[in-house]
Structure formats: C-alpha cells, structure tokens
Residue, then its C-alpha position, 0 to 999 in steps of 0.5 A: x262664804x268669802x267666796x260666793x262674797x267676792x262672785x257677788x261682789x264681781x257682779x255688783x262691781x260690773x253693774x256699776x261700771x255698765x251704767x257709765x259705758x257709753x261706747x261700744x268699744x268701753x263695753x268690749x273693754x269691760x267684757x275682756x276685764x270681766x269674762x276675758x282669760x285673765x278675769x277674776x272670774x275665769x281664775x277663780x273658776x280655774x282654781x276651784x280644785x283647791x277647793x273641798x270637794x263637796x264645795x267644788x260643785x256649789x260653787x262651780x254652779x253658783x260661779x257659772x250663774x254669776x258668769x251668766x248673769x254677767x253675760x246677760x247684763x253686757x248683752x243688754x248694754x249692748x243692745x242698748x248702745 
C-alpha cells in the first residue's frame, strides 16, 4: 500500500510543478527529474524484484500507468507551451 501511496503521490507532485512551468526548457527539466534515469520512478521500477512476487506484477502495471499517465500530462504542456 505504501508503494501505490508514493506512485500516486509522484503523480500528484508532477501535476502540481506543471502548472508553474512557463518555458519549454522547465518542462525538459521536470521531465529528466520525473521519467529520466535517475527518477524515483524509474528506481522504484528498478527495484520491484525485492518485491513479493505476487506483488511484482500489480505494481509493475499500476507503476507503468503512472509513468504514462505522467507522459501523458508533460505532453499536454507541451503542447500548450
């Protein structure tokens, strides 16, 4: 649960710094910080095989709607911008 708490969380948090990115060049930055190699993400991601393996698959699925979904919002604002 504290998991799918801090997948929803990241997604909550990128809504929020959207709304105050006003150049182009900010909302590369938020895209290396949220789906970039080193983003909470992509490590939570790479650390799901300390996971249960009947939890590995949930969250493998539920963190890759998140990542998507985060996409899906940096798209917007860029067509926006």
């Amino acid at each position: 649960m504290e998991d799918a708490n801090r997948l929803l969380r990241l997604e909550r948090e990128v809504e929020k710094a959207l709304h105050q990115v006003q150049k182009p060049e900010e909302l590369k930055e938020l895209r290396l910080k949220y789906l970039g190699r080193k983003s909470e993400l992509v490590l939570f991601l790479k650390n799901l095989k300390s996971l249960e393996t009947e939890k590995v698959a949930h969250f493998g699925i539920f963190a890759a709607k998140v990542r998507n979904r985060i996409d899906l919002l940096l798209q917007e604002k860029e067509s926006e911008l």
